[in-house]
C-alpha positions, 0 to 999 in steps of 0.5 A: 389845714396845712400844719398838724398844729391847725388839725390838732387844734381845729379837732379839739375846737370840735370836741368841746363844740360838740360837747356843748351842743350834747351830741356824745355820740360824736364827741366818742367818734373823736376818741381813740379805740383805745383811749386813756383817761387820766383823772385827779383822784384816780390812782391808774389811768381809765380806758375806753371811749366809754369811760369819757362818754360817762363822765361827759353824761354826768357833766351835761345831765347836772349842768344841760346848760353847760357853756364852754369858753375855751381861754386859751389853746395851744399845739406843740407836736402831738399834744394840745393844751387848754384853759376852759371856762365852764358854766352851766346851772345845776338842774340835775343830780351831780356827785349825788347832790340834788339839783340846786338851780345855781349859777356854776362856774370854774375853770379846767386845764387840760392836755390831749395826746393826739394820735391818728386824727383822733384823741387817744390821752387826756390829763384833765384838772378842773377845779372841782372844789370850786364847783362843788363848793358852789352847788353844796348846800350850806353848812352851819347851824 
């Protein structure tokens, strides 16, 4: 690696690579000590590497299928941005809905502040009204 552009993104090609082989253990090794979340629809920041091991839990236990396709990646200094593609089959309980077998998919944007060669900061934005749109259960009469 020669540029602090290649490292940044060769380290986040390796977090989604180990988020979809399951291995949390070492995607938390990839976080800051202090890491910060910033979530949609949380008012204030999140901190702690286990707050990203929870979430990415509760990811992979309603979707052990999970497939990452990252579209797009790009470095500028210390942050990375990416445009994911993620799809999966709802085989656990997500959001309190029971597993449904569907087919998922949607779409992320998300942006990492980096720091020390590790992630300390992301602002992530998937489309959670698509996915949930998907795995809910119809409405009507």
């Amino acid at each position: 690696m020669n540029t602090a552009t290649e490292k940044n993104l060769a380290l986040l090609r390796t977090a989604y690579q180990r988020l979809q082989s399951g291995d949390l253990d070492a995607c938390v090794e990839l976080l800051t000590e202090n890491f910060v979340a910033n979530l949609p629809g949380t008012p204030d920041p999140l901190h702690g590497r286990e707050i990203w091991r929870l979430g990415a839990q509760a990811m992979l236990e309603g979707f052990p299928d999970l497939q990452i396709n990252v579209e797009d990646m790009f470095s500028v200094r210390d942050k990375v941005a990416v445009r994911v593609h993620f799809r999966g089959t709802h085989q656990g309980t997500f959001q309190g809905i029971a597993a449904t077998h569907r087919p998922v998919s949607f779409h992320s944007i998300e942006l990492y502040r980096l720091e020390d060669d590790r992630i300390a900061e992301e602002w992530v934005a998937p489309d959670m009204i698509s996915l949930m749109q998907q795995i809910s259960p119809p409405s009507g009469p």
